[in-house]
N, C-alpha and C positions, 0 to 999 in steps of 0.2 A: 682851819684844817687845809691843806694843800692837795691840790687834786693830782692825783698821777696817771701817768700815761696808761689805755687801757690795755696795750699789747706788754705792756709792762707788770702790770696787774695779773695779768692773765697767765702771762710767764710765771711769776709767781707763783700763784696759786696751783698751778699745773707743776711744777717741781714738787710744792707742800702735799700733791695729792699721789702723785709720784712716790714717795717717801712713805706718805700713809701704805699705800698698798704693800709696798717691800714687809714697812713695820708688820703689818699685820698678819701675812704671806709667815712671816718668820714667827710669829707666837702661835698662829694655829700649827704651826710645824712642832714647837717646842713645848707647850703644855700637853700638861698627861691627863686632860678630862675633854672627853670626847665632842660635849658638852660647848666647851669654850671653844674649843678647836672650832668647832662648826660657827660657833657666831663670830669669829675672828676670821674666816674664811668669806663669812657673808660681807662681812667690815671692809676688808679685801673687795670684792666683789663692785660694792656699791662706790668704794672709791676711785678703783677702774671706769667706775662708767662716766661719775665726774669729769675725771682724766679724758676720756675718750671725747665729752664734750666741749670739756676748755679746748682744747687740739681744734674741735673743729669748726669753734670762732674765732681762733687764731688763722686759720688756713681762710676764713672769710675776711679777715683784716691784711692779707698779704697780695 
């Protein structure tokens, strides 16, 4: 298996989690049970924070 770079990794992931939040931002908007909304808002929620931490071992790698 080939190792890659970890600012590169991280970029990644941090775009993949990026994407997660929009995605999930956008179906608690758009389902009609209150239900789901809320746990798609949480999903949202908990992917931001990811986000928020890949960000700042990126900013520790620069």
């Amino acid at each position: 298996m080939e190792m890659i770079d970890v600012k590169t990794a991280l970029r990644s992931t941090l775009t993949q989690k990026q994407e997660l939040v929009r995605d999930y931002q956008t179906f608690a908007e758009q389902v009609n049970n209150e239900d789901v909304s809320k746990l798609y808002r949480h999903f949202a929620e908990a992917e931001a924070l990811h986000a928020t931490k890949i960000k700042s071992e990126l900013n520790k790698l620069h």
